[in-house]
C-alpha positions as CSV (number, residue, x, y, z in Angstrom):
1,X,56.7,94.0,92.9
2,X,54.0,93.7,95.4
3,X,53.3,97.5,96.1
4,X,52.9,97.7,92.4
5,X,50.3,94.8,92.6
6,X,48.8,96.8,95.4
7,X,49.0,100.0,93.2
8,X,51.5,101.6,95.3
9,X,53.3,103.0,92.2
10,X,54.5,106.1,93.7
11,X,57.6,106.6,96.1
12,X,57.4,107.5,99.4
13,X,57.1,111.2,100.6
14,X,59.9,112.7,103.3
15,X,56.5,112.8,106.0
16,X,55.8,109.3,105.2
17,X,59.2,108.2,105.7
18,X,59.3,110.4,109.0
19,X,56.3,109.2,110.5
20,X,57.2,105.7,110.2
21,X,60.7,106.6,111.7
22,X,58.8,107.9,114.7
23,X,56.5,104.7,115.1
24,X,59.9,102.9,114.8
25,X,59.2,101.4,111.2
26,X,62.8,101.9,109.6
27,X,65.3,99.6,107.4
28,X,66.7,97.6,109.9
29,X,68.5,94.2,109.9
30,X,68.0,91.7,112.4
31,X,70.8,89.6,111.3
32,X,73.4,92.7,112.4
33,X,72.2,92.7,115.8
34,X,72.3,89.1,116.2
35,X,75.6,88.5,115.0
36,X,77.2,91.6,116.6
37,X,76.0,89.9,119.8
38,X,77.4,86.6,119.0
39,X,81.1,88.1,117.9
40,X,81.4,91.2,121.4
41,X,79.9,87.6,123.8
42,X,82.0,85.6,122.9
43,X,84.7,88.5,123.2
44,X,83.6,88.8,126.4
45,X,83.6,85.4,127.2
46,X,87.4,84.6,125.9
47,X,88.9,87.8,127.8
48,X,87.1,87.2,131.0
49,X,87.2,82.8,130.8
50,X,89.7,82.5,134.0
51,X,86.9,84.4,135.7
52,X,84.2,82.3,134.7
53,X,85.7,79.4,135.4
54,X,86.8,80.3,138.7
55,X,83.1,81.2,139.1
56,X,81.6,78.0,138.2
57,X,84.3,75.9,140.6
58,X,83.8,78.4,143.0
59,X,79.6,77.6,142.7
60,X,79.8,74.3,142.4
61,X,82.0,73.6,145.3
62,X,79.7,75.7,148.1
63,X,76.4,74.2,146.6
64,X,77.9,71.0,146.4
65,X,79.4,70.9,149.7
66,X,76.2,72.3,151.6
67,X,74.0,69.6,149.8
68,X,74.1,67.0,152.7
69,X,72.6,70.3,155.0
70,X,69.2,70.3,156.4
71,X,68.7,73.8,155.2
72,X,69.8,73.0,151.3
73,X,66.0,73.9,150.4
74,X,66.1,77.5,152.2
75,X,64.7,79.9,150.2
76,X,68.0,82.1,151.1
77,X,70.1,79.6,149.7
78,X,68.2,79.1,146.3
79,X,68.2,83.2,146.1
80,X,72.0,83.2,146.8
81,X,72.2,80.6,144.3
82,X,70.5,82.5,141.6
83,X,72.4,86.1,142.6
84,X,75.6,84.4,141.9
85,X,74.8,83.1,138.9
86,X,73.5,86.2,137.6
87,X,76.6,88.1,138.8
88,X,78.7,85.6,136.5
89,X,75.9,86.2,133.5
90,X,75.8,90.1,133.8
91,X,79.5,91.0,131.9
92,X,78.1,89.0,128.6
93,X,74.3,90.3,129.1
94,X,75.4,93.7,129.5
95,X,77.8,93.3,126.3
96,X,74.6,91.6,124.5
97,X,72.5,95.4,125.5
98,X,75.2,97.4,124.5
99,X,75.9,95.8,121.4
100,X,72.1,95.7,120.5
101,X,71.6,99.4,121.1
102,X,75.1,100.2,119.0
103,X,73.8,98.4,116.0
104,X,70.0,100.1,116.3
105,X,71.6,103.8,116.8
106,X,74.2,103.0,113.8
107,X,71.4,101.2,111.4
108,X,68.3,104.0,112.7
109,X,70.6,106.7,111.9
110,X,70.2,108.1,115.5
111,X,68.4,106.8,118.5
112,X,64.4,106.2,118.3
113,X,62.4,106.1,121.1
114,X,58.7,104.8,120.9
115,X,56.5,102.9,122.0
116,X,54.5,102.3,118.9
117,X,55.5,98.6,118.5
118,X,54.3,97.6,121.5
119,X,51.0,98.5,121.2
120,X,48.5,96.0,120.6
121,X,47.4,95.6,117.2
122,X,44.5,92.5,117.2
123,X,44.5,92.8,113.2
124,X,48.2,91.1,113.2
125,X,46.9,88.2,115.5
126,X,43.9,87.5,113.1
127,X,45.1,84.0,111.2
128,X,45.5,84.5,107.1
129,X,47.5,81.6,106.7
130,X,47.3,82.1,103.0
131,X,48.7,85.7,103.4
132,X,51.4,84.3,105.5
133,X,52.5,81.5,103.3
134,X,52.4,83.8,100.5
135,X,54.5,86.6,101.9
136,X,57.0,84.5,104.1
137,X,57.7,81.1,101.5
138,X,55.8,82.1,98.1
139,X,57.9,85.3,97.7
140,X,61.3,86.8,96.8
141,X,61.8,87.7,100.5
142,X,60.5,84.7,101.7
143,X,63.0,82.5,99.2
144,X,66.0,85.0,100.2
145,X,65.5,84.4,104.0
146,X,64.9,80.5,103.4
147,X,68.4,80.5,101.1
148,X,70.0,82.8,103.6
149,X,69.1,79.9,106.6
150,X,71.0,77.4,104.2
151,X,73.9,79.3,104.1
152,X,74.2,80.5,108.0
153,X,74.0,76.6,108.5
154,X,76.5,75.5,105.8
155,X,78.9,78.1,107.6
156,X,78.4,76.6,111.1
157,X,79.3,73.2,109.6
158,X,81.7,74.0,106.9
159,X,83.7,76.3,109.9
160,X,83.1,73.2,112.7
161,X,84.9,70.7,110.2
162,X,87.4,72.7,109.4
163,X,88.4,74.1,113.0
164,X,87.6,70.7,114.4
165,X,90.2,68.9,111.7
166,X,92.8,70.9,112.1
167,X,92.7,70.1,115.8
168,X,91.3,66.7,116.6
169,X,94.9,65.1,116.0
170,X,96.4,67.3,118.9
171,X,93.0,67.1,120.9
172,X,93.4,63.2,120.7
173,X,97.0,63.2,121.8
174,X,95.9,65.3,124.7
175,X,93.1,62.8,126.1
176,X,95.3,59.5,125.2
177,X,98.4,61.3,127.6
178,X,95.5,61.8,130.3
179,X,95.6,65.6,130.7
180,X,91.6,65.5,130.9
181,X,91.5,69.4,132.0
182,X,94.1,70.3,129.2
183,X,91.5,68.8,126.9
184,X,88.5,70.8,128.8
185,X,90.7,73.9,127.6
186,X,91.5,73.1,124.3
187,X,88.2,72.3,123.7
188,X,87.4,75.4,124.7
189,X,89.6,77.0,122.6
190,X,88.3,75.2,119.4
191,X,84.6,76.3,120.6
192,X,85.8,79.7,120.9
193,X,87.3,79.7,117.4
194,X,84.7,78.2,115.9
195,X,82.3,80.9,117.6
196,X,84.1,83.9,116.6
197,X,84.7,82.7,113.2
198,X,80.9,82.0,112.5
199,X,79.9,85.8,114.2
200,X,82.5,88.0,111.8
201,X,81.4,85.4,108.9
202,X,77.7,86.3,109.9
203,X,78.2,90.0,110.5
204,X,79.8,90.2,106.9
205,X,76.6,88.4,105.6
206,X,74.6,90.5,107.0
207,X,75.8,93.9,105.3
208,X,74.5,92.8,101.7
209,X,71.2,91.5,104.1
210,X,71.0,95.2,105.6
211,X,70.9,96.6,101.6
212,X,67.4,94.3,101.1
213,X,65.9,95.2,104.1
214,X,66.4,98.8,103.5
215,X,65.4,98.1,99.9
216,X,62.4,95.8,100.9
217,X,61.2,99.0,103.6
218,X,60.9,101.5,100.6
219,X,59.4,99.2,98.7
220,X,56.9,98.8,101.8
221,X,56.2,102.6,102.2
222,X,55.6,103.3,98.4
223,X,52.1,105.1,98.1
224,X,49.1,105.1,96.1
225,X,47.9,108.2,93.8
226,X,45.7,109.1,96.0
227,X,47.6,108.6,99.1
228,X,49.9,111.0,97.4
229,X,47.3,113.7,97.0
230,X,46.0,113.0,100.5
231,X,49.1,113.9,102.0
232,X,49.8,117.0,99.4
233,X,45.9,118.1,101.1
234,X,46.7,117.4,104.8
235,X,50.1,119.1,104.6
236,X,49.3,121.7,102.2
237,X,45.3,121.8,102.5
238,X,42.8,121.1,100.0
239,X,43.8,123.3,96.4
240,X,40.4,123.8,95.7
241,X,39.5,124.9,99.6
242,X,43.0,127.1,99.4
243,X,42.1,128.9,96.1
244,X,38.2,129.8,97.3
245,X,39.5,131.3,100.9
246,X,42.6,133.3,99.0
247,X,39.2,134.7,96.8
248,X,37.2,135.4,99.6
249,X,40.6,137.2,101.3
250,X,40.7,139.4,98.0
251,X,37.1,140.3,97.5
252,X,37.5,141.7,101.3
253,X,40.3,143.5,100.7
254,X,38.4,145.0,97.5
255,X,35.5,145.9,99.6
256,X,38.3,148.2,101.7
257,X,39.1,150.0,98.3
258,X,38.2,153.8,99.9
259,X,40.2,153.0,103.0
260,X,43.7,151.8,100.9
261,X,43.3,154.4,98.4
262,X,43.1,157.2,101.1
263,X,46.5,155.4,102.3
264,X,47.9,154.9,99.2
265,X,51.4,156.7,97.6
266,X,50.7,156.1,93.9
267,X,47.6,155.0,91.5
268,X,49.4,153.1,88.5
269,X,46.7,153.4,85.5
270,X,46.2,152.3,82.3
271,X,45.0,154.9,81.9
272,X,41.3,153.6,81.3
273,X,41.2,150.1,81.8
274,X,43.4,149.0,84.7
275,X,44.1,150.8,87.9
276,X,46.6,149.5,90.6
277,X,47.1,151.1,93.8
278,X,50.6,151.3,96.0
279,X,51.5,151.5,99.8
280,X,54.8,151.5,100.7
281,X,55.8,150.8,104.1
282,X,59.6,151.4,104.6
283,X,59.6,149.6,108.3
284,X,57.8,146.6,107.7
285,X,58.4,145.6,103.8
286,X,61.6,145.4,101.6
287,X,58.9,147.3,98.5
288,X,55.6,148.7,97.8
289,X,52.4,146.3,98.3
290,X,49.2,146.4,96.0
291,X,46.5,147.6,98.4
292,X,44.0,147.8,95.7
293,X,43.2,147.2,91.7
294,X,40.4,146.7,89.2
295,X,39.6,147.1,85.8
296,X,37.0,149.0,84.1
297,X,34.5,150.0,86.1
298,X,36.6,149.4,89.2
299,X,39.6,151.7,88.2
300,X,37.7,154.7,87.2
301,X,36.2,154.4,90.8
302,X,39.8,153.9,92.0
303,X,40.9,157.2,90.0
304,X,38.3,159.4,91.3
305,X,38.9,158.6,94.9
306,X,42.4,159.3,94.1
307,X,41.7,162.3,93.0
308,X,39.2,162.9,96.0
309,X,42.3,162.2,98.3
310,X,44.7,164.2,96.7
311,X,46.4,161.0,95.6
312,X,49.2,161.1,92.6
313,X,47.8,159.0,89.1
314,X,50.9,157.7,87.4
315,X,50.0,156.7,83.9
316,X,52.0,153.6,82.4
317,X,50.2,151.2,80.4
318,X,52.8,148.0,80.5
319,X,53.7,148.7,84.4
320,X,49.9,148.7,85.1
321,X,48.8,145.5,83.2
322,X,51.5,144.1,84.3
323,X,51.3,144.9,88.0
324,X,47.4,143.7,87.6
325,X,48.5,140.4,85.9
326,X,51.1,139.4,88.3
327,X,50.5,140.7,91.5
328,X,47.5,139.7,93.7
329,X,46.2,142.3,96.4
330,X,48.1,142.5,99.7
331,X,51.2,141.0,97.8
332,X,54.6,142.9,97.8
333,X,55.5,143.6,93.8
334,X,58.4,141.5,92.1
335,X,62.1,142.5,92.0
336,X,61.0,142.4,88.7
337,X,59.0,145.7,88.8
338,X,61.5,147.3,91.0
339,X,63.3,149.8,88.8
340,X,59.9,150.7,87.2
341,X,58.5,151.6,90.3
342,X,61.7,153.1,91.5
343,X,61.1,155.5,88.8
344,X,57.6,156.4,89.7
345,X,58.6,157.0,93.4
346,X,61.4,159.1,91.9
347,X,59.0,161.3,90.1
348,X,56.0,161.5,92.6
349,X,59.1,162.9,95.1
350,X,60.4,165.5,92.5
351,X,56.8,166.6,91.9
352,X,56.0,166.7,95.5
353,X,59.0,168.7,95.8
354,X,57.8,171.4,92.8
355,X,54.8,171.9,94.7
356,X,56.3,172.8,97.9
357,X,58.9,175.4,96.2
């Protein structure tokens, strides 16, 4: 596959995909639009003929019949000209919008607005005729589209002969009797079968076509290794940057260690070696946050100012390594820990309640 020769091994992230949505880059199929135009204009063109052909008479006869007129140059009467004759056009052009913006909207998934493609990009005028022969001939897309030409062709000629065949007897009989505007109409009519046949022929081909573009456009916005970690840092920031500024956020809240244990509800201790301290703040979390912790050193200074601010020391040796392992400072504690520290709550109160009796 050619992203894998390019070393784009990986598949494309939901942001990729989204930003080339936005810049109008999606799986799209040219050959829908096209032959959706084809079959609704020439829709257009069967229900509304009597019209057009009253037009044209109608044109032809007040052109023609002002043609010996001095004034047959006036600018007036070329502007006319042109209104009347886009009058007659507008029916199948505004058909030919309509059905282009249908089969965008159905194929985009929703409507896309952007001006992205429109933008000049010089590097796409540069000549790499090499690159271009080798991406548009010397390739699997390049052979599909080729094969895919044959075969619109071979339906145009294969539909003609038969449509033609199974009318040229009557057509003939037609013309031989001298009915020359019978034979306008039924050649009209065979036209018109031939055209509609060929546009739901080529809007049927052009499903399976839809499948390889949209297959082809993944394949396009595949990404490197490294475009993948790029991305992961942009969107998520750098891991190594993240991990140093959540350090730096700890060590200041450590520095504040007088301050939360002042605050605190509870010291959970080791008793020696850990220390972990707990705020609960009913209005604003769902349960208690570590304000504070440290080992050693660190938790016999915690105890003392505990004991300096009249602060109950709760000693449970698995609750406290655990509470130190798993939760960082400033963190709310795991459901895990819940009915654990529901317990300690539930003996600080009765305590509390002791000492007021």
């Amino acid at each position: 596959m050619a992203a894998e020769d390019e070393g784009r091994t990986e598949e494309p992230s939901e942001h990729r995909l989204e930003q080339a949505r936005k810049e109008g880059r999606v799986a799209k199929s040219q050959d829908i639009s096209s032959a959706l135009i084809l079959l609704l204009g020439i829709v257009v063109l069967i229900f509304l003929g009597k019209w057009f052909l009253s037009q044209c008479i109608y044109i032809f006869n007040y052109y023609f019949s002002r043609a010996h007129e001095p004034d047959v140059r006036d600018a007036n009467l070329m502007s006319a000209f042109l209104i009347n004759y886009l009058q007659m056009l507008a029916p199948v052009g505004l058909v030919a919008i309509i059905a282009a913006v249908i089969s965008n909207i159905i194929q985009n998934k929703g409507f896309i607005f952007t001006t992205k493609p429109l933008e000049p990009n010089f590097s796409k005028i540069t000549p790499k005729f090499g690159e271009y022969f080798r991406k548009t001939i010397f390739s699997g897309k390049g052979l599909f589209n080729i094969a895919k030409s044959f075969l619109k062709v071979f339906i145009i000629i294969f539909v003609g002969y038969i449509t033609i065949r199974r009318n040229i007897f009557t057509l003939i009989e037609i013309v031989s009797n001298g009915q020359i505007l019978s034979a306008v109409g039924k050649i009209a009519s065979i036209a018109a079968q031939i055209l509609v046949i060929v546009a739901v022929l080529f809007l049927v081909l052009s499903i399976p076509d839809y499948f390889v573009q949209r297959r082809e456009h993944r394949e396009s916005m595949k990404m490197t290794k490294q475009e993948v970690k790029q991305e992961y840092k942009e969107l998520e920031g750098d891991p190594e940057v993240k991990g140093r500024l959540q350090q730096m956020q700890r060590q200041l809240l450590q520095q504040n260690i007088p301050h939360a244990v002042a605050e605190a509800d509870v010291v959970i201790t080791n008793p020696t070696h850990f220390a972990v301290v707990l705020k609960y703040e009913q209005e604003k979390d769902l349960a208690p946050k570590v304000t504070a912790k440290g080992v050693d050193e660190t938790a016999l200074y915690i105890k003392n100012l505990a004991r300096q601010n009249d602060v109950p020391i709760q000693e449970d040796r698995p609750l406290a390594r655990g509470l130190y392992t798993d939760v960082q400072i400033g963190d709310i504690i795991p459901n895990a820990y819940w009915t654990a520290i529901a317990v300690v709550y539930s003996h600080i109160q009765n305590n509390s309640q002791e000492d007021e009796k």
